[in-house]
C-alpha positions as CSV (number, residue, x, y, z in Angstrom):
1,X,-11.0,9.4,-21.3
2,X,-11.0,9.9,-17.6
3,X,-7.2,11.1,-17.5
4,X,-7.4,13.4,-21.0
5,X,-7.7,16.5,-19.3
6,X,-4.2,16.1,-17.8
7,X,-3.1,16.0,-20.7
8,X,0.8,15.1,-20.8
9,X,1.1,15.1,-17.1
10,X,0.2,11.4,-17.7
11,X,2.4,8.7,-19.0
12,X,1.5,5.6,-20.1
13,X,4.0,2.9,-18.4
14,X,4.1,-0.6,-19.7
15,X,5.2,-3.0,-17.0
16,X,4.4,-5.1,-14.2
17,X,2.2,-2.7,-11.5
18,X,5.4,-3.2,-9.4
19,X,7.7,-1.5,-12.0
20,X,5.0,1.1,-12.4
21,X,4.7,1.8,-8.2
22,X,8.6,1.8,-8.3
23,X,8.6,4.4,-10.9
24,X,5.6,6.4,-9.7
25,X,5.8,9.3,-7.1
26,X,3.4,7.4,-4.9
27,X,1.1,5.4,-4.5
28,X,-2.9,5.3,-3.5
29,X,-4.9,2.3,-2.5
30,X,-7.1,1.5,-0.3
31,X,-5.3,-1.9,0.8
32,X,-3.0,-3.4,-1.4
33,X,0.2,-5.1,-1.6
34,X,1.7,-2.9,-3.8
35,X,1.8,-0.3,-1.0
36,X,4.1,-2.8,0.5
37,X,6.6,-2.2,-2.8
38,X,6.2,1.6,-2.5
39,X,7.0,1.9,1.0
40,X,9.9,-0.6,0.5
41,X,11.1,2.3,-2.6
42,X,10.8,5.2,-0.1
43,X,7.6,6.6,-1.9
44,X,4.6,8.6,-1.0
45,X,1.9,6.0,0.4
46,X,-1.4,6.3,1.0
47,X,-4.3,4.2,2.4
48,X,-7.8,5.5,1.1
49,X,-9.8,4.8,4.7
50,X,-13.5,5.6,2.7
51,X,-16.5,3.3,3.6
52,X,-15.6,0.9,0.8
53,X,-12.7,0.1,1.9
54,X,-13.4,-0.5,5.4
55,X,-16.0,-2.4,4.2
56,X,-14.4,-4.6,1.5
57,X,-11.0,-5.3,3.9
58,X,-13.7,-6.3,6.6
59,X,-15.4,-8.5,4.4
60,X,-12.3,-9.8,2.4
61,X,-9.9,-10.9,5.7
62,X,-11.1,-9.8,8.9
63,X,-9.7,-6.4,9.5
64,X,-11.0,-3.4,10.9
65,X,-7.7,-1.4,10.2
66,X,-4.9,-1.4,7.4
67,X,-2.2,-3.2,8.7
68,X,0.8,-0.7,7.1
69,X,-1.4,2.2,8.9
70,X,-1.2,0.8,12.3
71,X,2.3,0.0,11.8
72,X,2.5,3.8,10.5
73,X,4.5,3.7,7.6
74,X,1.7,4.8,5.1
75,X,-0.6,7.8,5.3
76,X,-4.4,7.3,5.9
77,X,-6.7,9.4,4.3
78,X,-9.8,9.8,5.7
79,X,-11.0,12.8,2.9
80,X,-9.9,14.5,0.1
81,X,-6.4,16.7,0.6
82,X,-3.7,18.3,-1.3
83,X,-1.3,15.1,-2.5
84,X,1.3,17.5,-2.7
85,X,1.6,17.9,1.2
86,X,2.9,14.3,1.7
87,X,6.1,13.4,2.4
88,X,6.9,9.2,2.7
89,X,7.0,8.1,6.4
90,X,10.4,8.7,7.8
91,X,12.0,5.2,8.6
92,X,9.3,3.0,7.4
93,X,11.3,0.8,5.4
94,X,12.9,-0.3,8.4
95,X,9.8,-1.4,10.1
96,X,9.0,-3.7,6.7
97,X,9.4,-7.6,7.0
98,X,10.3,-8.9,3.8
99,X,7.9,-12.3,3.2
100,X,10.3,-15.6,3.5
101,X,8.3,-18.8,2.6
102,X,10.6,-20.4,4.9
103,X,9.2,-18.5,7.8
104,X,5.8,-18.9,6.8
105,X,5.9,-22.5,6.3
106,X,7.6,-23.3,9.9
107,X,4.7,-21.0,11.2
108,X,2.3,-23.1,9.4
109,X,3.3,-25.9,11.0
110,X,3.4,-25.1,14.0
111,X,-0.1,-24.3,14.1
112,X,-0.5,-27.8,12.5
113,X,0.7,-29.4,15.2
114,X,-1.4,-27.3,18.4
């Protein structure tokens, strides 16, 4: 109901949400991992930086900014703009770190063992 009065400008995707970010000319969250994906596909990104958010990603883990912000590969939007204006972050891909368990695990353990 919310969407109906964009009529066929929206298009129902069945999927996983990473098919649908992959497929999707960006992507708007406040903090989420599937920003990770999008930036990774070269899309428009955007981090919604509303009280809410600042709030909840506070609350949730810690943080007092989005991580893919400060490394500046997504946009942060602080109010309402034109979406249209956006262009994806030059380069960003190259500053992601794909996740290796392996990695993970060896820093785990080493904080084990301090």
């Amino acid at each position: 109901r919310i969407l109906s009065p964009l009529g066929d400008r929206v298009v129902a995707i069945s999927g996983t949400t990473e098919d649908v970010v992959k497929v999707a000319d960006g992507t708007f969250s406040g903090f989420s991992l599937v920003m990770n994906t999008a930036v990774w596909e070269g899309k428009v990104v955007g981090s919604l930086w509303v009280p809410e958010v600042r709030d909840s990603l506070f609350t949730q883990v810690g943080l007092t900014a989005v991580p893919l912000v400060e490394l500046g590969v997504v946009h942060s939007l602080l109010e309402p703009i034109d979406l249209g204006v956006l262009l994806p972050v030059p380069g960003a891909r190259g500053r992601l770190f794909p996740f290796s368990v392996e990695e993970a695990m060896i820093a785990i353990n080493r904080l084990l063992q301090e």
